[in-house]
NULODREN-827256 format. One line per field, with one value per residue (C-alpha): residue number from 0; y, x, z. Coordinates in Angstrom, 1 decimal. Last residue first. Example, Ala and Ser with C-alpha at 12.3 -4.5 7.8 and 13.67 -1.06 7.14 Angstrom:
BEGIN
nuba (1|0)
c2 (-1.1|-4.5)
c1 (13.7|12.3)
c3 (7.1|7.8)
***
This chain:
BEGIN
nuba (69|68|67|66|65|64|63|62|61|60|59|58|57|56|55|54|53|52|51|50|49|48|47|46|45|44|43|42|41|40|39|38|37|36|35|34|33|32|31|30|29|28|27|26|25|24|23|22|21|20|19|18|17|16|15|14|13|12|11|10|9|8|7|6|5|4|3|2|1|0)
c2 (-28.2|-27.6|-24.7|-26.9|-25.9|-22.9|-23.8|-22.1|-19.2|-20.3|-17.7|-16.4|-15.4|-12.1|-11.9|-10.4|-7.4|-5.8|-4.3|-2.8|-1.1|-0.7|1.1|3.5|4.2|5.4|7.7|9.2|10.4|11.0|15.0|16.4|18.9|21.0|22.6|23.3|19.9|18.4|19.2|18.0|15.2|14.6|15.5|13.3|10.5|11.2|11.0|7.9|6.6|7.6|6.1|2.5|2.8|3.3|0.3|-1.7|-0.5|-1.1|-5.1|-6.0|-4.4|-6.6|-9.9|-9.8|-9.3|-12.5|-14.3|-13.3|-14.9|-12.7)
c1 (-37.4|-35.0|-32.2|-29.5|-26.3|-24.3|-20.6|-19.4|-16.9|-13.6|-12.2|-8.6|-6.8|-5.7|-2.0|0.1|2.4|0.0|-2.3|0.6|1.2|-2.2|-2.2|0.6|-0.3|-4.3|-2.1|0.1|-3.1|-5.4|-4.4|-6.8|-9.8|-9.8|-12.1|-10.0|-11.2|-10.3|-6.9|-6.5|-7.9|-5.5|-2.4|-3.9|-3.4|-0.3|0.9|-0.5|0.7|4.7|3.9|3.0|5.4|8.2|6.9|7.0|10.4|11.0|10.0|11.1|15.0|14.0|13.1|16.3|18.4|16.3|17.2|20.7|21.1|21.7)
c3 (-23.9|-21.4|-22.5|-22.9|-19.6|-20.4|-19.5|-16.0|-16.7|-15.7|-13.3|-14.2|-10.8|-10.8|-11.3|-8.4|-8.6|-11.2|-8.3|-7.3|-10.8|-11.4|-7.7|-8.8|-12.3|-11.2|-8.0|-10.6|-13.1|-10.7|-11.5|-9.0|-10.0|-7.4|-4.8|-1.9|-0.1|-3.6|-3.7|0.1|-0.4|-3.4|-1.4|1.5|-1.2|-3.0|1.0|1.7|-1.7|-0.7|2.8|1.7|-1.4|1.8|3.7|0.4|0.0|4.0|3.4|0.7|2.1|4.8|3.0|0.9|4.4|5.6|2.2|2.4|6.0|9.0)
***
């Protein structure tokens, strides 16, 4: 195997691992509230920022006003 191949595996289980870590913060939760508790959100809100952070959002120009016609 090449170094970029092994580079792209070890990618590839983390993400699998984040994958199963936020599936199981998630069933957690459910079950939290299905027992009528307030969950922390505090864990799960830092771990989809911080995926959500991997990749910028794009900036979208706001279209210019056009003259109000007189």
């Amino acid at each position: 195997m090449t170094a970029v191949q092994d580079t792209v595996d070890a990618l590839t289980a983390q993400l699998g691992k984040a994958k199963d870590e936020i599936i199981a913060k998630v069933a957690d939760l459910e079950a939290q509230v299905a027992a009528g508790e307030a969950p922390d959100l505090t864990a799960l809100k830092a771990a989809v920022q911080a995926l959500d952070d991997v990749v910028p959002d794009p900036v979208v120009d706001e279209p210019a006003e056009e003259p109000a016609a007189e």
